[in-house]
C-alpha positions as CSV (number, residue, x, y, z in Angstrom):
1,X,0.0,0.0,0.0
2,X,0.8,3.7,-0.7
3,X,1.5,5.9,1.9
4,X,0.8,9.7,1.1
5,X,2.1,12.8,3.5
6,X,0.8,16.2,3.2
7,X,3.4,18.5,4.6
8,X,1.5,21.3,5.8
9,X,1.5,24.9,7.7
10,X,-2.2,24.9,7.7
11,X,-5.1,23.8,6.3
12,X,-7.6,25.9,5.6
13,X,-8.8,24.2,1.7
14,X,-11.4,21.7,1.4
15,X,-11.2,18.3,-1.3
16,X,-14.2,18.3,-3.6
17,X,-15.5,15.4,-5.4
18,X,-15.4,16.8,-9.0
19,X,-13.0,19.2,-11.2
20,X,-13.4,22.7,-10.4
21,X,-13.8,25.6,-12.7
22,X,-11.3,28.5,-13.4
23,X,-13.4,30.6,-11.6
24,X,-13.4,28.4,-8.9
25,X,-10.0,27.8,-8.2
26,X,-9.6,32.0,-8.6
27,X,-11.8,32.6,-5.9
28,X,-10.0,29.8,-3.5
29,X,-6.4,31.2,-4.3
30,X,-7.7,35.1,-3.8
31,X,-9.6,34.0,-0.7
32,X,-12.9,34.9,-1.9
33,X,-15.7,34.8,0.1
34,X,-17.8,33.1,-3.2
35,X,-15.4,30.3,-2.3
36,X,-17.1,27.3,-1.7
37,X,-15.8,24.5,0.6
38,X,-15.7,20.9,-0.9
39,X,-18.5,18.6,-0.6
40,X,-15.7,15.6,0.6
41,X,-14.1,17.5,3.4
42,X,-15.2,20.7,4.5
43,X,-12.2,22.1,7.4
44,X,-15.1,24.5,8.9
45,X,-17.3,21.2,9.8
46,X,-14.9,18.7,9.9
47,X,-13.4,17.3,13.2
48,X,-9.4,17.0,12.5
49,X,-7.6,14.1,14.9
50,X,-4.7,15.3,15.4
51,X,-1.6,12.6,15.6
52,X,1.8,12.8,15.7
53,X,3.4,16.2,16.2
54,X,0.4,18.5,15.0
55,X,0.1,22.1,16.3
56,X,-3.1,23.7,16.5
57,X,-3.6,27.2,15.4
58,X,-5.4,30.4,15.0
59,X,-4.4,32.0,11.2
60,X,-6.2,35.6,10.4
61,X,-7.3,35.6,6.8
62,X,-5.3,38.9,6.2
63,X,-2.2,36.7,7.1
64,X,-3.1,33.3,5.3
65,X,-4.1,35.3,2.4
66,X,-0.8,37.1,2.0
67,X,1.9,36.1,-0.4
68,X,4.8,34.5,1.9
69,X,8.3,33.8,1.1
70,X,10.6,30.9,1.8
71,X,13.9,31.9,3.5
72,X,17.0,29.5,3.5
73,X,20.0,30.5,5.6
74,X,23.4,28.9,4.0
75,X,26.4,29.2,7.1
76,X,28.8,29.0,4.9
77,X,30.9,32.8,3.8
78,X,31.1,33.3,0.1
79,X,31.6,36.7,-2.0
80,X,29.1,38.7,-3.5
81,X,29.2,37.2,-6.4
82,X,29.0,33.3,-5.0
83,X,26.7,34.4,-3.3
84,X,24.3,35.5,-6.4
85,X,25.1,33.0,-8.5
86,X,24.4,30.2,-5.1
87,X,21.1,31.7,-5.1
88,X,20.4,32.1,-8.4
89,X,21.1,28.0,-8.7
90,X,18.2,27.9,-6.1
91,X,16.1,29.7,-8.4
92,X,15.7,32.1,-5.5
93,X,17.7,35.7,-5.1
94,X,19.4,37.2,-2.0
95,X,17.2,37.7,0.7
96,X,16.0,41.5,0.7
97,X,13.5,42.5,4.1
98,X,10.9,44.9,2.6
99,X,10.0,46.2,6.3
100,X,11.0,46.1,10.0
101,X,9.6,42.9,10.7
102,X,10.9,41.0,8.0
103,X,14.1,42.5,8.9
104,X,14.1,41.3,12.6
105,X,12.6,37.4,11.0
106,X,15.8,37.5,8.9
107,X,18.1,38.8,11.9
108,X,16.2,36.2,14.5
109,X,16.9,33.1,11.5
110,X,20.8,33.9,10.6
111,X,21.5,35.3,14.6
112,X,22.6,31.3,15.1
113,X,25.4,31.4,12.8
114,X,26.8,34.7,13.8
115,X,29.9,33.2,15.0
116,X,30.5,31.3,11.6
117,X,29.3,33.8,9.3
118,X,31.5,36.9,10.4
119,X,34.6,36.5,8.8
120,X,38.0,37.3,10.6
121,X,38.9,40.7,8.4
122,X,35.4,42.3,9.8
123,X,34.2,43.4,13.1
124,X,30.5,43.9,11.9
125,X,29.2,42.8,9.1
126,X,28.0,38.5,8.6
127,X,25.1,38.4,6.4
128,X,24.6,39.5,2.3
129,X,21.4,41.7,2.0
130,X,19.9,42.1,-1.6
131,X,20.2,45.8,-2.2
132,X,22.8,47.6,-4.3
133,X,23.9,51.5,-4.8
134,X,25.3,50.6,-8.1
135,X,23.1,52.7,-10.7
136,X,23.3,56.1,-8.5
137,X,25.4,56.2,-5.3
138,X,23.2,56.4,-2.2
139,X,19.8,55.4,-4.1
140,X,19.6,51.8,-2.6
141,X,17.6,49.3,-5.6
142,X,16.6,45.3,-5.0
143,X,18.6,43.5,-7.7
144,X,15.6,44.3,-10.4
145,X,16.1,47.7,-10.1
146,X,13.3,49.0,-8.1
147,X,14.2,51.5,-5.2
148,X,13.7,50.2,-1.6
149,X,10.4,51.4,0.0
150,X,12.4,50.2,3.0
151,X,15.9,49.9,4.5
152,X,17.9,49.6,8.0
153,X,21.3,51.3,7.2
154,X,23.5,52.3,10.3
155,X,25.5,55.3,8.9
156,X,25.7,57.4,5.8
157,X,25.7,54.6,3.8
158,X,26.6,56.7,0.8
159,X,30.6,55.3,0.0
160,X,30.9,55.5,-3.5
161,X,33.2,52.3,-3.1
162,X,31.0,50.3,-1.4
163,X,27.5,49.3,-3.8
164,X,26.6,46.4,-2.0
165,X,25.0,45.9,1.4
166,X,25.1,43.3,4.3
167,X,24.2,43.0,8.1
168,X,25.6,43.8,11.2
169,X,26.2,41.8,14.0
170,X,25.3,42.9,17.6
171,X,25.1,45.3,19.3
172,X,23.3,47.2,16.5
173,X,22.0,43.6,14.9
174,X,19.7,43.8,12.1
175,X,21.3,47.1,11.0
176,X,22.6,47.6,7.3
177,X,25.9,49.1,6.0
178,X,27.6,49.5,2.4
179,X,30.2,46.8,2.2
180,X,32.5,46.3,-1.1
181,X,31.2,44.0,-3.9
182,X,34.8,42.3,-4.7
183,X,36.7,39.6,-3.1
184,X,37.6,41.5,0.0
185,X,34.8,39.9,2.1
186,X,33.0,37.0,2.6
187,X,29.8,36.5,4.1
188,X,26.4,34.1,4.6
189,X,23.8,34.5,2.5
190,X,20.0,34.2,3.1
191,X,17.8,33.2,-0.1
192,X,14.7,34.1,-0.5
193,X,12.1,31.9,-3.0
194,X,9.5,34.4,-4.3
195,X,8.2,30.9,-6.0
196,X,8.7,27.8,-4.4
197,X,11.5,26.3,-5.6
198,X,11.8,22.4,-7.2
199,X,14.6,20.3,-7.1
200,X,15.2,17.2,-8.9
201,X,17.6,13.7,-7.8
202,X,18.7,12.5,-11.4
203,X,20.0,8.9,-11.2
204,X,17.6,7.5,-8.7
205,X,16.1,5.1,-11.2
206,X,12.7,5.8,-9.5
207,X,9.1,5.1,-11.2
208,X,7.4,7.5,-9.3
209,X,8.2,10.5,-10.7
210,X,7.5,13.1,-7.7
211,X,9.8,10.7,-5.8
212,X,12.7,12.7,-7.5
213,X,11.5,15.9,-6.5
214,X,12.6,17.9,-3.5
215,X,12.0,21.0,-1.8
216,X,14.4,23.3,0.6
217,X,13.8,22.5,4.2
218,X,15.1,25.2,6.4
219,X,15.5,24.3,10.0
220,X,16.3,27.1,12.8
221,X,20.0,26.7,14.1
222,X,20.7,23.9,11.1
223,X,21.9,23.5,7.9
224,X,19.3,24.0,5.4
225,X,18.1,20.3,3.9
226,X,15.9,19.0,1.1
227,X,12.6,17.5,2.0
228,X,11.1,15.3,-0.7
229,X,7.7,15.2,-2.1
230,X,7.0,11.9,-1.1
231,X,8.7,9.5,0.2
232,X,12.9,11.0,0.6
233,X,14.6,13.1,2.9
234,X,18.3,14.3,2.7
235,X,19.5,16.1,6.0
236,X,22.9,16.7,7.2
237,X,25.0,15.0,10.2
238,X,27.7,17.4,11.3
239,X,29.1,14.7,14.1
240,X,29.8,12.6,10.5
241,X,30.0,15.3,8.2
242,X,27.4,13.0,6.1
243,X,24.4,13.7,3.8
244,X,22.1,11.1,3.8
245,X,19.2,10.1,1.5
246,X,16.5,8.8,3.7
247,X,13.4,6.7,2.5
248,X,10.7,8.2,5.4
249,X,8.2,5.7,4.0
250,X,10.6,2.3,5.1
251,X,13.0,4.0,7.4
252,X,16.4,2.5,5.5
253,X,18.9,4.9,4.5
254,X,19.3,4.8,0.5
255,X,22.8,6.8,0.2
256,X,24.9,8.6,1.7
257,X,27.3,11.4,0.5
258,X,30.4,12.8,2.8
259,X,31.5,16.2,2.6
260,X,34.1,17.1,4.3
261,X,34.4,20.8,4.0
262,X,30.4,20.7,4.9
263,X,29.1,21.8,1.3
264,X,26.1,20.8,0.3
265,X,24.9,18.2,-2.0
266,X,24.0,20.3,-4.9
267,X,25.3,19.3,-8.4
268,X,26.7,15.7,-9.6
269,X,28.0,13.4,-7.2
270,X,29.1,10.3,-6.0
271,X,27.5,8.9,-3.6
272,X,27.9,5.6,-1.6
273,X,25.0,3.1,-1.2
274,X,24.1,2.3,2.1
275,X,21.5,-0.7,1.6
276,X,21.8,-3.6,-0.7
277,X,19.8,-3.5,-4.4
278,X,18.2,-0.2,-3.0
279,X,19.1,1.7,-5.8
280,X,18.8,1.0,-9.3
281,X,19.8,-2.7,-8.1
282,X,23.0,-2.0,-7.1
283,X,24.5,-4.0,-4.1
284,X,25.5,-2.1,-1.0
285,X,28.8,0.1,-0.6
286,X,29.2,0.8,-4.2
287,X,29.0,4.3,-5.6
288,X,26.3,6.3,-7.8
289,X,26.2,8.9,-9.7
290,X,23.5,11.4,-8.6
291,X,22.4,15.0,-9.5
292,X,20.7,17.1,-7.4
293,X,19.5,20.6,-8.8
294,X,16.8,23.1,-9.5
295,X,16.9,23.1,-13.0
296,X,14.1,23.1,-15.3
297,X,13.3,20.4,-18.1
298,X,14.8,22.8,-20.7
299,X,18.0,23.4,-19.0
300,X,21.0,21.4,-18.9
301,X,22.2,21.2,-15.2
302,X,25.9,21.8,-15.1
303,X,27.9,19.6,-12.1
304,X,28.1,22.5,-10.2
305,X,24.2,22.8,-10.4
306,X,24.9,25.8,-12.6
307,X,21.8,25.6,-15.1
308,X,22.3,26.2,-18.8
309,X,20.0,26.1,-22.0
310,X,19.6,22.9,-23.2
311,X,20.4,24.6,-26.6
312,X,24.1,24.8,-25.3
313,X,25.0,22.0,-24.3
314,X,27.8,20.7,-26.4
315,X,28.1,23.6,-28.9
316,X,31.7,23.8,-28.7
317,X,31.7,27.0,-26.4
318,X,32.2,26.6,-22.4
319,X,28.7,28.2,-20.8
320,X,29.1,26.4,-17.4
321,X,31.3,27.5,-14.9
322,X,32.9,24.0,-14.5
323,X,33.0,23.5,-18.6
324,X,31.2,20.0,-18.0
325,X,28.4,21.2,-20.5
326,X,31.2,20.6,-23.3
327,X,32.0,16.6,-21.5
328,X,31.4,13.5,-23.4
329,X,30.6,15.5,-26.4
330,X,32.9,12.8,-29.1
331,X,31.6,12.2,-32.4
332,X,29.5,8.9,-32.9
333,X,31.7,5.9,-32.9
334,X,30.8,3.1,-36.2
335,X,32.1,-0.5,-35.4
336,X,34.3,-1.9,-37.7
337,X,31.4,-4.1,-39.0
338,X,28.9,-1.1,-39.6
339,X,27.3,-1.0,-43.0
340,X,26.2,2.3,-44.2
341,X,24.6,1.2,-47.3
342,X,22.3,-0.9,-45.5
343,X,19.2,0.7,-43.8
344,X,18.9,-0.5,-40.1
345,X,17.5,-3.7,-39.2
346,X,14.0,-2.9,-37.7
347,X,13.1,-3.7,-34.3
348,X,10.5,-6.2,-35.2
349,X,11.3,-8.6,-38.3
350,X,10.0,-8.0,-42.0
351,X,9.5,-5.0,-44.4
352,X,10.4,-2.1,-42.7
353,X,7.7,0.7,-42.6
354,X,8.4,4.1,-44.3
355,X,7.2,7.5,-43.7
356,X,7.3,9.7,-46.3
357,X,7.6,14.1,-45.4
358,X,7.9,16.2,-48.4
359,X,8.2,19.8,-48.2
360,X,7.7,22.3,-50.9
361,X,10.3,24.8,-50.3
362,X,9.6,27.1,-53.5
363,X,9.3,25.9,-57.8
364,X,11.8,27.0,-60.3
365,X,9.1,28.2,-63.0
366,X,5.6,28.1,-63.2
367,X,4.1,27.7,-66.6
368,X,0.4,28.9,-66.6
369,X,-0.6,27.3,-69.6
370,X,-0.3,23.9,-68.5
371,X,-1.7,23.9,-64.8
């Protein structure tokens, strides 16, 4: 039997026993008050039972109804531009507070990793905030170019060397300040999913195709893990410095992947099998290739999780980072016993079907008097 898990803040939606209309489905996802509830499960009638670890609360509509964001913290210092492009692998951007209290949520989420995210050649600064002073020096923009209704800067902040911002530690925590873009510092970075972000594990040899698909899990005071949409988990040990691929459903541990500077599992791997004929009916202890990223089905994912177009992928110019989109690009090999006169065998035996496309691309002359 199947087990199904709904992994959920709240639930405030009914289930309906037929398809409903567009209008419908706008009224439900703008919280209309047209909306009806569904005729299977109705949450305003229905008695819930709660088991397991369930908490029980009050939502206000005005807050339910709001768009939210996802916030990942990564405790690990990169530059500026690591940090973009890290973020930009997540499909997600640098984590940008549009008022005070998303400013203290962000402070409050990040304040655990103070310690590892302030690097030695700064006394205040530990966290990359997505603004920028680039276009005009003092006029704060997020990285689309709209000017910041809201900001927290400590200071002038107006140094025409300085065009990118980050935040400071205590005593003034949550505060801003301009900070150079280059490769002077290194900080953590927050990022921020304005649309939940997918992720797919290629190499799994799954037939359940949601079984491959993951989304960030963000725990308070931990590293950041993947939570699957059915039936995987991959959290971090840092006693082991191990990544592990759980099964939820069976409790056995599919893979596991060590990392011993702590990075995360992002991009092509090899990883070691931890239980016999588990995956794709290999025995236990040998490796697997897997690849874990966030791009889409027309992107080529780079090993470095970097996505490209699929349209560049072996065109004889380097587009990812790690120049992997330009591997195992050899010309077809022909045995010595190939026969290129001969059409290829079909797969079933006798006469071979043929399709026939013609296209008219244009006509030499045209002679009206014999059409």
């Amino acid at each position: 039997m199947q087990r199904t898990y709904l992994n959920l803040n709240c639930c405030p939606g009914s289930f309906y026993s037929r398809a409903l209309t567009a209008k419908e489905v706008q009224d439900i996802a703008e919280c209309s008050n047209k909306a009806q509830e569904g005729d299977l499960v109705a949450w305003s009638s229905t008695v819930m039972i709660p088991k397991g670890n369930v908490l029980d609360m009050n939502i206000a509509k005005e807050e339910f109804c709001s768009v939210s964001k996802q916030i990942s913290i990564f405790p690990e210092r990169k530059l500026h531009d690591q940090a973009l492009h890290w973020c930009d692998n997540l499909k997600a951007t640098i984590a940008l507070p549009r008022s005070q209290q998303e400013n203290e949520n962000l402070f409050a989420m990040s304040e655990p990793f103070l310690s590892v995210c302030q690097p030695p050649n700064h006394a205040t600064l530990f966290l990359w905030v997505g603004a920028t002073d680039k276009i005009s020096n003092g006029e704060h923009r997020d990285y689309m170019g709209k000017l910041l209704n809201y900001s927290n800067f400590v200071g002038s902040s107006k140094s025409s060397s300085k065009s990118c911002v980050a935040m400071k530690i205590p005593p003034e925590e949550g505060g801003w300040d301009d900070v150079s873009c280059g490769k002077t510092y290194s900080f953590c970075v927050a990022c921020e999913e304005s649309i939940p972000t997918t992720l797919k594990m290629r190499g799994l040899c799954e037939d359940d195709f949601q079984a491959l698909m993951f989304r960030l899990s963000p725990k308070y005071g931990q590293k950041t893990g993947f939570r699957g949409f059915t039936k995987y988990e991959i959290y971090f040990d840092e006693d082991t410095l191990t990544w592990t691929l759980w099964d939820m459903w069976t409790n056995v541990t599919a893979a596991t992947y060590f990392a011993y500077d702590s990075s995360y599992p992002l991009g092509t791997h090899k990883w070691q099998l931890a239980t016999d004929y588990y995956v794709c009916g290999k025995p236990k202890d040998s490796e697997h290739m897997l690849a874990l990223s966030a791009c889409y089905d027309w992107e080529y994912s780079c090993e470095d999780a970097t996505c490209i177009n699929l349209t560049q992928r072996c065109d004889m110019r380097v587009d990812c980072p790690d120049a992997s989109d330009e591997k195992s690009c050899e010309k077809l090999s022909l045995p010595s016993d190939y026969l290129a006169t001969l059409t290829p065998p079909g797969v079933e035996p006798g006469p071979l079907k043929m399709n026939l496309n013609i296209s008219l691309i244009g006509f030499s002359e045209v002679y009206i008097i014999r059409i």
